[in-house]
N, C-alpha and C positions, 0 to 999 in steps of 0.2 A: 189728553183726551180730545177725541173731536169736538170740533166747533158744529152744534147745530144747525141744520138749513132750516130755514124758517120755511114753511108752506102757505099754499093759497089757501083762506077760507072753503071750507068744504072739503076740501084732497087732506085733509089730516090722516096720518097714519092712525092705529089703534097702539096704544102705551097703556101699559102695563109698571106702572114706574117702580113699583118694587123688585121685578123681570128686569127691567132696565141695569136698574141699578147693580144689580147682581150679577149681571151678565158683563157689566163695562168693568167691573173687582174684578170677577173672574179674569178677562179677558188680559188688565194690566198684568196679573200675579202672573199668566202664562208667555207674558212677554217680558218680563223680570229671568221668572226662572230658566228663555231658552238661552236670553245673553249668557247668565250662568251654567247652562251646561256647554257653552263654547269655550267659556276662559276654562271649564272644568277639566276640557278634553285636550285645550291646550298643557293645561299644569299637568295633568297627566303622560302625556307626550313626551315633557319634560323631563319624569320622574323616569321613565321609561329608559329616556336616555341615558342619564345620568347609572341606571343600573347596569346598561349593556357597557356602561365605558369602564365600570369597577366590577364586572362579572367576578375575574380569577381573584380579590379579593374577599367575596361574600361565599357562607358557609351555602350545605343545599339543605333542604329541607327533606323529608323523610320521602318524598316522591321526587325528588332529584332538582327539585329547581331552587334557582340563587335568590337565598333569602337574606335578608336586612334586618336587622331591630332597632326602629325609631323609636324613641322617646319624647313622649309633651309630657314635662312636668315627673309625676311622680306614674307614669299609666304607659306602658310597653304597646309598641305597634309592628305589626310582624307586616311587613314590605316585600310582595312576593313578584319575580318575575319570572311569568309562566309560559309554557312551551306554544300558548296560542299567539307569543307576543305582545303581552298584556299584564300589567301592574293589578295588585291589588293591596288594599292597605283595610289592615285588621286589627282589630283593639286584641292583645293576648289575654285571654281569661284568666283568673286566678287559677291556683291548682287546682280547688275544690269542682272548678267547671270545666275544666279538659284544657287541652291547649291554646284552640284557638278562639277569641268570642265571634 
């Protein structure tokens, strides 16, 4: 957080200290979350990669692009690389809710 500038008697700003305060939460959580969509779009990049170098391995999906099925734990994830050049990664529904959630 910044260091406050102390002011001359009389030049005071107007504060609002509950505005304050809420605005400098706000402001940390949106400089948190853009580090994390940096490393986000690097890990993506990555996965990216990693699918164009095992393309003729991986099945297609019903609209023709190379799909993956990852697994965390006991919960299916369908790993889709699509003809825009772009990964995307989706939790597989049960039966009862279609194929993909």
């Amino acid at each position: 957080m910044a260091k406050k500038q102390t002011e001359l008697p009389g030049t005071e700003r107007p504060s609002i200290p509950q505005i304050d305060d809420r605005a400098a939460a706000y402001r940390d959580m949106r400089d948190k979350r853009m580090i994390l969509q940096t490393k986000e779009s690097e890990a993506k990049e990555l996965l990216l990669e990693a699918m164009r170098e095992h393309e003729e391995e991986l099945e297609e999906n019903d609209d023709g692009n190379p799909t993956y099925v990852y697994w965390d734990g006991d919960t299916p994830f369908a790993v889709v690389h699509n003809q825009r050049e772009s990964v995307s990664v989706r939790k597989i529904a049960s039966p009862a809710e279609g194929e993909l959630g």
